[in-house]
TORLUMZA-643963 format. One record per residue (C-alpha): residue number from 1; residue in one letter; x, y, z negated. Coordinates in Angstrom, 2 decimals. Example, Ala and Ser with C-alpha at 12.3 -4.5 7.8 and 13.67 -1.06 7.14 Angstrom:
// residues 2
+-----+-----+---------+---------+---------+
:   n : res :       u :       v :       w :
+-----+-----+---------+---------+---------+
:   1 :   A :   12.30 :   -4.50 :   -7.80 :
:   2 :   S :   13.67 :   -1.06 :   -7.14 :
+-----+-----+---------+---------+---------+
END
This chain:
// residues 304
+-----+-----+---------+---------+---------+
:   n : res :       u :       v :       w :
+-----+-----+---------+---------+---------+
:   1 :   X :   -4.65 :   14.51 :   26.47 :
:   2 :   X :   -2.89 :   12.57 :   23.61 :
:   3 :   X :    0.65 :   11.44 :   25.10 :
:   4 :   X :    1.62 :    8.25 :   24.06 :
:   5 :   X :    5.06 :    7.33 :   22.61 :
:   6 :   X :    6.43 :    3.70 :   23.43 :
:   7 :   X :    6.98 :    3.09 :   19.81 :
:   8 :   X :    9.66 :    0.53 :   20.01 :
:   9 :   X :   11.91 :    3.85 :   20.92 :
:  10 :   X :   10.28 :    5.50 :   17.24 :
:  11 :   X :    9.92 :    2.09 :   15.05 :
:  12 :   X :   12.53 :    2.44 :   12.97 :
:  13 :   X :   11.48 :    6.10 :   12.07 :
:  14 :   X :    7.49 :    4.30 :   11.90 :
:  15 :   X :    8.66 :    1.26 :    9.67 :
:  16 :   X :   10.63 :    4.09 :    7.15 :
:  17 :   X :    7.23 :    5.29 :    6.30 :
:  18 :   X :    5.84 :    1.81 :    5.64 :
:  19 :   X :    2.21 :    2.09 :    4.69 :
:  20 :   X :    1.76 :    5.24 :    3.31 :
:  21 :   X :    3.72 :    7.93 :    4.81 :
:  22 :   X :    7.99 :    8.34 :    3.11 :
:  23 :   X :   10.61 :    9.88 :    4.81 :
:  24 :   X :   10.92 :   12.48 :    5.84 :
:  25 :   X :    9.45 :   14.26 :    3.06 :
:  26 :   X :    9.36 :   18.23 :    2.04 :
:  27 :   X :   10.15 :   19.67 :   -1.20 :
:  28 :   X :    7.27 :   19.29 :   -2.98 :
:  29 :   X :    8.12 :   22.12 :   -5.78 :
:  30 :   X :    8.95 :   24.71 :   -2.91 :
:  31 :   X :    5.37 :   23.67 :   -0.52 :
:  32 :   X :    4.95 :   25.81 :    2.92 :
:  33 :   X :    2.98 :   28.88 :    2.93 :
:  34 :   X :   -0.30 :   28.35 :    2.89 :
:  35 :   X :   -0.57 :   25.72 :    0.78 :
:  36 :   X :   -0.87 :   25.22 :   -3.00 :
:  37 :   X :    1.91 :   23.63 :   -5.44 :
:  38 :   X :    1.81 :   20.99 :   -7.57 :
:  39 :   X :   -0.01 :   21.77 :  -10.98 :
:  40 :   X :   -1.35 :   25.30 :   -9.16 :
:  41 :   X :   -5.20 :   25.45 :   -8.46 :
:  42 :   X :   -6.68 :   25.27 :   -5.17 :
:  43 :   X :  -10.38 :   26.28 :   -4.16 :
:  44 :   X :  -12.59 :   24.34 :   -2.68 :
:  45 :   X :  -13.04 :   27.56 :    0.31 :
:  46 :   X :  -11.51 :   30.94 :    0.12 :
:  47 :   X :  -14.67 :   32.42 :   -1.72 :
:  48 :   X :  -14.05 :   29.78 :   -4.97 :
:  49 :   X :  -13.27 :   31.44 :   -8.07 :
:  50 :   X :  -12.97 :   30.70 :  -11.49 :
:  51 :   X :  -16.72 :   31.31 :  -11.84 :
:  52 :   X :  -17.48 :   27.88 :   -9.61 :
:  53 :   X :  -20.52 :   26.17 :  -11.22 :
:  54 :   X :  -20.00 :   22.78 :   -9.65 :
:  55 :   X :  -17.70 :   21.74 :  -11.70 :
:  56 :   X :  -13.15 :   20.32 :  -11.45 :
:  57 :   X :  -12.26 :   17.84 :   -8.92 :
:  58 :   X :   -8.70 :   16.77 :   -9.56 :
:  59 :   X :   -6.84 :   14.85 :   -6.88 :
:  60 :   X :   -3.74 :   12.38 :   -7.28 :
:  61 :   X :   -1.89 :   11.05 :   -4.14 :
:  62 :   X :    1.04 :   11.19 :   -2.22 :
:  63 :   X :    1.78 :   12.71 :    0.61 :
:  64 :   X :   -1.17 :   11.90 :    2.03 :
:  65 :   X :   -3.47 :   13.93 :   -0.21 :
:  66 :   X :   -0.59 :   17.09 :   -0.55 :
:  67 :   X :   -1.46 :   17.34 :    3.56 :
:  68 :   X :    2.35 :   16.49 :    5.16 :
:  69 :   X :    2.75 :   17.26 :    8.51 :
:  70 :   X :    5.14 :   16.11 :   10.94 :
:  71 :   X :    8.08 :   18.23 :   10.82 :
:  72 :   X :    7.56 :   18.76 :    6.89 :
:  73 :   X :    5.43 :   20.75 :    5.89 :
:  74 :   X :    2.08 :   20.55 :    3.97 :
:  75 :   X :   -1.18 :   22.21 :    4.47 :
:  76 :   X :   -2.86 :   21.40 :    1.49 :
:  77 :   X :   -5.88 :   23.61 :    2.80 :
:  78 :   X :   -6.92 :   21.26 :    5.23 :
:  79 :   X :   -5.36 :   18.22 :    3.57 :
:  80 :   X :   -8.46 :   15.70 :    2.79 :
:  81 :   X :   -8.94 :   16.62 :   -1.11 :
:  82 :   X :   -9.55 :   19.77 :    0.50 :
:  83 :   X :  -12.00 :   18.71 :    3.09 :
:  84 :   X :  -13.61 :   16.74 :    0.26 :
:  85 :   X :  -14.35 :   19.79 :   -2.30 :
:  86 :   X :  -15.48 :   21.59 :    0.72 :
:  87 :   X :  -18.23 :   18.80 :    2.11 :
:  88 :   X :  -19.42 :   18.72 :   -1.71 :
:  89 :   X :  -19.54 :   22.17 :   -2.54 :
:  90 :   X :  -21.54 :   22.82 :    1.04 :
:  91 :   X :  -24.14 :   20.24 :   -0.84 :
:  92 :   X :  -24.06 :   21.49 :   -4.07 :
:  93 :   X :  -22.47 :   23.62 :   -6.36 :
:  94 :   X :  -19.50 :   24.58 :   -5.73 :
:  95 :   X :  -15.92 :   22.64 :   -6.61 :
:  96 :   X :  -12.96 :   23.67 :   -8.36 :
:  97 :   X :   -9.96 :   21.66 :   -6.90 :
:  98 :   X :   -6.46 :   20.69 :   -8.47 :
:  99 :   X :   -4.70 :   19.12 :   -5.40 :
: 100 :   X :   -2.01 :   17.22 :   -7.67 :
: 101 :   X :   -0.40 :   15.66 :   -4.65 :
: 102 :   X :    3.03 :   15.61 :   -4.36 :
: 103 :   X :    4.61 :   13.46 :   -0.85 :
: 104 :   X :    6.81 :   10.61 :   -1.41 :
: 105 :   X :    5.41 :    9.65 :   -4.75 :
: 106 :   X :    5.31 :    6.18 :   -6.29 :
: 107 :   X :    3.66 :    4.43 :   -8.95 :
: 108 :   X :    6.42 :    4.69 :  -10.95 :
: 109 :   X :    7.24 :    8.10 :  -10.38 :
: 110 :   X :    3.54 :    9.35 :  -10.59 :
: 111 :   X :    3.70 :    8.04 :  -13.89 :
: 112 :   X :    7.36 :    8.93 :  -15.44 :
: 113 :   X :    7.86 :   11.66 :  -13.36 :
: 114 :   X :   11.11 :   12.56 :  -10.89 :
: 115 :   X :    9.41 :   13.47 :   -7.58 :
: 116 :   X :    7.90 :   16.77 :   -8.29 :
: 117 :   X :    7.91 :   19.39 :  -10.76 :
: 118 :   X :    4.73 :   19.49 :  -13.06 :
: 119 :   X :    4.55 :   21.71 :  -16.53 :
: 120 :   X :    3.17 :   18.28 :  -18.36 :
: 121 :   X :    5.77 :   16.00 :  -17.35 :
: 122 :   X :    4.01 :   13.63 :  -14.42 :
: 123 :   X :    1.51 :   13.98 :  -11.90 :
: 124 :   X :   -0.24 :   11.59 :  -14.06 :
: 125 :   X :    0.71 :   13.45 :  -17.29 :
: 126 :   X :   -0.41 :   16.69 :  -15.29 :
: 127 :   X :   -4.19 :   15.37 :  -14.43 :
: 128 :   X :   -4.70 :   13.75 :  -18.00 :
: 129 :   X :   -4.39 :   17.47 :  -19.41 :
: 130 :   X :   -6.81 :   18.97 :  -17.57 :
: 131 :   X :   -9.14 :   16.15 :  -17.54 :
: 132 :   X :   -8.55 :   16.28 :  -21.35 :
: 133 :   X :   -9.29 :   20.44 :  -21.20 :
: 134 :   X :  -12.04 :   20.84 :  -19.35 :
: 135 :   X :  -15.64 :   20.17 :  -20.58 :
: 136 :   X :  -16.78 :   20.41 :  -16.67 :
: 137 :   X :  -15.28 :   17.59 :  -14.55 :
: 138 :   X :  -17.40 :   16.44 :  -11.85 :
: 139 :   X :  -14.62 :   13.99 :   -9.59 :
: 140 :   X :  -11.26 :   12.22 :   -9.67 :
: 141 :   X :   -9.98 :   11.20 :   -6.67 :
: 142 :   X :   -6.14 :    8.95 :   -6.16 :
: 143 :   X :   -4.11 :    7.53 :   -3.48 :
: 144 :   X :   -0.95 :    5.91 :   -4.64 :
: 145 :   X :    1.27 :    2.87 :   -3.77 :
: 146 :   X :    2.61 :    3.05 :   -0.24 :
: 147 :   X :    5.71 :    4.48 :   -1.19 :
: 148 :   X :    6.29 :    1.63 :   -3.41 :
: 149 :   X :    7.39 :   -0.48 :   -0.30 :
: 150 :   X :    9.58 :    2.35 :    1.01 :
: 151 :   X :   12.83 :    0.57 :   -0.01 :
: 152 :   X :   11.89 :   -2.32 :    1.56 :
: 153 :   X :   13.13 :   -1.29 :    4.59 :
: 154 :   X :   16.57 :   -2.36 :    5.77 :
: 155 :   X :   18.10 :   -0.89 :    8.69 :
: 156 :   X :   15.88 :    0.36 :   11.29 :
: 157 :   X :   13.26 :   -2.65 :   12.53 :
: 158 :   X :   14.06 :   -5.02 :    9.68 :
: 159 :   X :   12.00 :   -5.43 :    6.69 :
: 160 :   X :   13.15 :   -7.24 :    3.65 :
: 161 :   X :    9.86 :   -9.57 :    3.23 :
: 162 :   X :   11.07 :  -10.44 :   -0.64 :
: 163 :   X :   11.28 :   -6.82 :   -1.61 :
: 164 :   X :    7.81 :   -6.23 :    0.40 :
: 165 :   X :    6.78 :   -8.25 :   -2.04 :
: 166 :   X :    8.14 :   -7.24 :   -5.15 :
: 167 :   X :    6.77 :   -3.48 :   -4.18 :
: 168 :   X :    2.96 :   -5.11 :   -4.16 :
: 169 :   X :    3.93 :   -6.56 :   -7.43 :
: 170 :   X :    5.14 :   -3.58 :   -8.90 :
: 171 :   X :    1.69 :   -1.73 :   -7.52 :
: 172 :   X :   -0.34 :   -4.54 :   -9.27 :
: 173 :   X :    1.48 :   -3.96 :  -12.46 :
: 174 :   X :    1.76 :   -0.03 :  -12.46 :
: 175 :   X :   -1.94 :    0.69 :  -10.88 :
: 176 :   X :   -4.03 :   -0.62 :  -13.52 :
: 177 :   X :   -2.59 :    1.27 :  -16.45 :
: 178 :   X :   -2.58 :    4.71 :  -14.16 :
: 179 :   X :   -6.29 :    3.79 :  -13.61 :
: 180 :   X :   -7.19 :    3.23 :  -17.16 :
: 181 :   X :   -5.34 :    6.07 :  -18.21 :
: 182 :   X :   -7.24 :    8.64 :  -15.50 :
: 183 :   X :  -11.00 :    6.83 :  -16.68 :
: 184 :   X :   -9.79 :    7.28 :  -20.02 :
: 185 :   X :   -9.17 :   10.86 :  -19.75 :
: 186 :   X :  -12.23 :   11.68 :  -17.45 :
: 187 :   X :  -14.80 :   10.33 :  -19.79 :
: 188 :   X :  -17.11 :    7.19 :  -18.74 :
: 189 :   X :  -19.29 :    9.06 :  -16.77 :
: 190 :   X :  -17.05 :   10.69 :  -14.32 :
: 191 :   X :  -16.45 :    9.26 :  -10.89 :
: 192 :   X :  -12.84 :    7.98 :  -10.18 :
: 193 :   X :  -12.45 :    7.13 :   -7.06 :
: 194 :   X :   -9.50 :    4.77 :   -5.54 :
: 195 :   X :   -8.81 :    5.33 :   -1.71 :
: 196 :   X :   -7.59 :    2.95 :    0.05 :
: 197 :   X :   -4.77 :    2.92 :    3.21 :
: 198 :   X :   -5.06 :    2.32 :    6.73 :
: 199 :   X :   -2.87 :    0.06 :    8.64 :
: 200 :   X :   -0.44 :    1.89 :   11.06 :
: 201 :   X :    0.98 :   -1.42 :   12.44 :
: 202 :   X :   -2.71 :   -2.52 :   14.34 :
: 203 :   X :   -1.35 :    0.73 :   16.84 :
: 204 :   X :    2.52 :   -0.78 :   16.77 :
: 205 :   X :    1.06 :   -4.48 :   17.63 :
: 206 :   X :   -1.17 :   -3.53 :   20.27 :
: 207 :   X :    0.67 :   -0.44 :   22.49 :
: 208 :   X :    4.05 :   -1.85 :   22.65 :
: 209 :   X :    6.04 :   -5.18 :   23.21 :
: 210 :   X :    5.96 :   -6.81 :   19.45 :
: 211 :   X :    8.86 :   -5.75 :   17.06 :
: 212 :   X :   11.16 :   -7.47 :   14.29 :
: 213 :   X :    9.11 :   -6.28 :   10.92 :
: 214 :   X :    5.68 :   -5.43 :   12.25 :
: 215 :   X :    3.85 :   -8.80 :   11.58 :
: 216 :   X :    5.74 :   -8.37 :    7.71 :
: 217 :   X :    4.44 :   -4.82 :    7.74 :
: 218 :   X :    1.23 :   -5.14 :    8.35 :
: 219 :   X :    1.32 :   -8.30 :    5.81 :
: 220 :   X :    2.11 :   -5.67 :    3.38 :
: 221 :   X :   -0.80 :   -3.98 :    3.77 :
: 222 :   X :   -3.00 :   -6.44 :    2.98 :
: 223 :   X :   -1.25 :   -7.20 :    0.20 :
: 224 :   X :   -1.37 :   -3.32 :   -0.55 :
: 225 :   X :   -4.81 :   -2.81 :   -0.28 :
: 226 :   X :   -5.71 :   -5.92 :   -2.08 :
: 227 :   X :   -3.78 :   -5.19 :   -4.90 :
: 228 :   X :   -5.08 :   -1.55 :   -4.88 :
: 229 :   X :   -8.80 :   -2.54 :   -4.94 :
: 230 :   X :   -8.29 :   -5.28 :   -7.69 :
: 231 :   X :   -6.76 :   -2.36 :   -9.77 :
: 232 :   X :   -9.72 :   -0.53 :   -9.33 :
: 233 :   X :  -12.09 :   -2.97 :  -10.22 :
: 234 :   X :  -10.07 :   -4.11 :  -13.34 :
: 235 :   X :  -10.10 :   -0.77 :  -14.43 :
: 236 :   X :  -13.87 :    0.63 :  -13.85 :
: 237 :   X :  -12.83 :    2.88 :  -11.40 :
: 238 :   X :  -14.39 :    2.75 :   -7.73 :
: 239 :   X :  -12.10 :    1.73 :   -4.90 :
: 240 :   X :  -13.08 :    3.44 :   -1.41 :
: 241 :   X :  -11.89 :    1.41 :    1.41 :
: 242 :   X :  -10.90 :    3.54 :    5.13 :
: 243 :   X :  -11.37 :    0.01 :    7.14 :
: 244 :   X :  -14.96 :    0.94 :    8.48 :
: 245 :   X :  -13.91 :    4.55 :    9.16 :
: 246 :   X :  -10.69 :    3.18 :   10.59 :
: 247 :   X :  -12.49 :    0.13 :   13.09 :
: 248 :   X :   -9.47 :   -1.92 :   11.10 :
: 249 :   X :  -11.32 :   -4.94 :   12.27 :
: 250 :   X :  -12.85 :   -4.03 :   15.84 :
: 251 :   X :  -10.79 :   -5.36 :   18.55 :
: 252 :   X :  -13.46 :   -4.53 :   21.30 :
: 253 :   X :  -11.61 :   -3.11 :   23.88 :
: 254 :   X :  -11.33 :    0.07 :   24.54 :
: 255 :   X :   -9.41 :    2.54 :   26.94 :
: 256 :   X :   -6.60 :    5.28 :   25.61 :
: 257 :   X :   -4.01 :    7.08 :   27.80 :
: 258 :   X :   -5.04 :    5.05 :   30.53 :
: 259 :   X :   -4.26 :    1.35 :   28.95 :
: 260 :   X :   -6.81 :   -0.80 :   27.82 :
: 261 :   X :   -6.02 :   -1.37 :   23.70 :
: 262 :   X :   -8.55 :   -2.56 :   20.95 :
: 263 :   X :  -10.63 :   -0.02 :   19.17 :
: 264 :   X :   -8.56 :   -0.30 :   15.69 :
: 265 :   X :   -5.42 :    0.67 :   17.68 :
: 266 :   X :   -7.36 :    3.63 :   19.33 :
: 267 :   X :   -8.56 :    4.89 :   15.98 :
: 268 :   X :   -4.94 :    4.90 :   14.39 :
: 269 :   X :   -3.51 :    6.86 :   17.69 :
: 270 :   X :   -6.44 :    9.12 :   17.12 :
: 271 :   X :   -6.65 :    9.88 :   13.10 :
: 272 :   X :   -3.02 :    9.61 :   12.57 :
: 273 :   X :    0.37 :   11.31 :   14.48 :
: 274 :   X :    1.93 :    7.95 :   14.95 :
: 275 :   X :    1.66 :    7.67 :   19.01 :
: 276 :   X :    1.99 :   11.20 :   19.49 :
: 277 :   X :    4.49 :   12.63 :   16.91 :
: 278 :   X :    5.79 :    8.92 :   15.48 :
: 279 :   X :    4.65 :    9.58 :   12.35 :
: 280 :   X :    1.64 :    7.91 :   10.17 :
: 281 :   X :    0.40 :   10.75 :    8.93 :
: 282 :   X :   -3.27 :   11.89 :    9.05 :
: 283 :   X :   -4.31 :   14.62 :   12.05 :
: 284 :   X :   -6.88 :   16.77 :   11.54 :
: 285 :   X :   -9.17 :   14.85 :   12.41 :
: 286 :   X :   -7.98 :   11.54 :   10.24 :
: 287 :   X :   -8.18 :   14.29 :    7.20 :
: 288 :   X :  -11.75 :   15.25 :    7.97 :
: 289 :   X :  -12.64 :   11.27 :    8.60 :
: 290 :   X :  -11.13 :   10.15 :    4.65 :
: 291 :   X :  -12.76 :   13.44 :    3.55 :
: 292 :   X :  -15.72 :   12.09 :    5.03 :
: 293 :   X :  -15.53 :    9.20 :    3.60 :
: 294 :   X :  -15.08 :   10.26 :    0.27 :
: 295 :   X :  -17.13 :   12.81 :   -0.33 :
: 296 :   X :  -20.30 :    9.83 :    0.81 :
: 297 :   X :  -18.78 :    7.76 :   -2.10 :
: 298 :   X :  -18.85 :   10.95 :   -4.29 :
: 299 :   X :  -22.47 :   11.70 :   -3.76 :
: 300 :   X :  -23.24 :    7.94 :   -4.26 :
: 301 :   X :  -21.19 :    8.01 :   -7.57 :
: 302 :   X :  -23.71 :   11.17 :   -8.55 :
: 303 :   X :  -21.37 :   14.09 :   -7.62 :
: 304 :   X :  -23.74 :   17.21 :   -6.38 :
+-----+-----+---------+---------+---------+
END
């Protein structure tokens, strides 16, 4: 049974990771064993090789796609690009992955560089070359932008609502370029697909007493996720939205740990760590719901 954590006792740690997943975050040039560094290629299952027919799937993100864990580490092997290659190649032929991912980036940073250590420069510098190298790309995939509101927060349960802001403004300016630049480098005819976030906060509002910053948090991700999808339609790249997968907007009632809560805050306890481990993060079974998700949008953007 899932325990539940009052999360006024973790919100400060909870509004830290604002809508993406921040702090804490592991060294992304030294990752756990197990899983893959920045820049290094991953396979789609342990029987990939450089042989794979199917085509390169190159994922961007944050920590999110690198697979963080509470306690720091990061499995990319069952992070969601992961999960992803593997659903597609079990359809088709199969994937080679880059898992570009690297926890705690920004917009900024995925573009100039800072958080991680890739040979090209950026993450974004990184995927452009081996879009740009390879004559067999079947799939780009990107989260990005949480992070940007990361600063906003100011001292445990207080969230500066002009800097929250200022963060969705800086996603709406830095997005669209990264966007162009990835469809540029992939070639018209390759799907690039834009995942959206879920909102944490819809499990803060509904299992505790309300807190100073959630309503402004959960603001922000509206403003997030509308500013990420109106990149990726300004920049003829696909956006793939988690709400459905998430019940973001079913408040049926439900019953979890014994308390009656609405279905949207019994998905987020369930996909993510946040009322067990007070952290955002996806479980395994939040990875294997955006894989899900994805890999559907893949095959309807042609990927086999």
């Amino acid at each position: 049974m899932r325990r539940t954590i009052p999360l006024a006792a973790v919100v400060a740690v909870v509004l830290a990771l604002t809508a993406c997943g921040g702090d804490p975050e592991p060294v992304a040039s030294a990752p756990a064993p197990g899983s893959t560094a920045p820049g290094a290629s991953a396979s789609a299952s342990p029987s990939a090789s450089d042989t794979s027919t199917g085509g390169l799937y190159v994922a961007l993100g944050d920590s999110l796609a690198a697979g963080y864990q509470p306690g720091g580490a990061e499995l990319r092997d069952t992070a969601y690009p992961a999960l992803t290659a593997t659903r597609l190649s079990a359809s088709g032929d199969e994937l080679t992955l880059e898992n570009l991912g690297c926890s705690g980036e920004t917009t900024t940073s995925l573009v100039k560089g800072g958080k991680c250590d890739f040979a090209a420069g950026s993450q974004l510098e990184q995927a452009e070359k081996l879009l740009e190298e390879s004559d067999d790309v079947a799939l780009v995939t990107i989260d990005i932008g949480g992070n940007d509101l990361l600063r906003c927060v100011r001292g445990g349960a207080q969230i500066d609502t002009s800097c929250v802001r200022g963060g969705v403004r800086t996603v709406e300016k830095n997005l669209p370029a990264i966007l162009k630049r990835l469809r540029a480098a992939a070639g018209p005819d390759v799907p690039v697909l834009v995942v959206g976030y879920y909102n944490p906060w819809l499990a803060a509002k509904a299992l505790d007493q309300p807190v100073k910053g959630v309503d402004a948090a959960a603001k922000a991700y509206t403003a997030l996720s509308d500013a990420i999808e109106a990149a990726a339609k300004a920049s003829d790249t696909t956006f793939v939205g988690l709400d459905d997968a998430f019940s973001t907007n079913d408040t049926t009632p439900t019953t979890i740990n014994g308390r009656s809560v609405p279905e949207n805050a019994a998905k987020i306890c369930t996909l993510t760590n946040i009322c067990t481990a007070s952290d955002i993060h996806l479980t395994d079974e939040g990875a294997a719901t955006v894989a899900r998700v994805l890999a559907e949008a893949a095959k309807e953007a042609g990927v086999s």
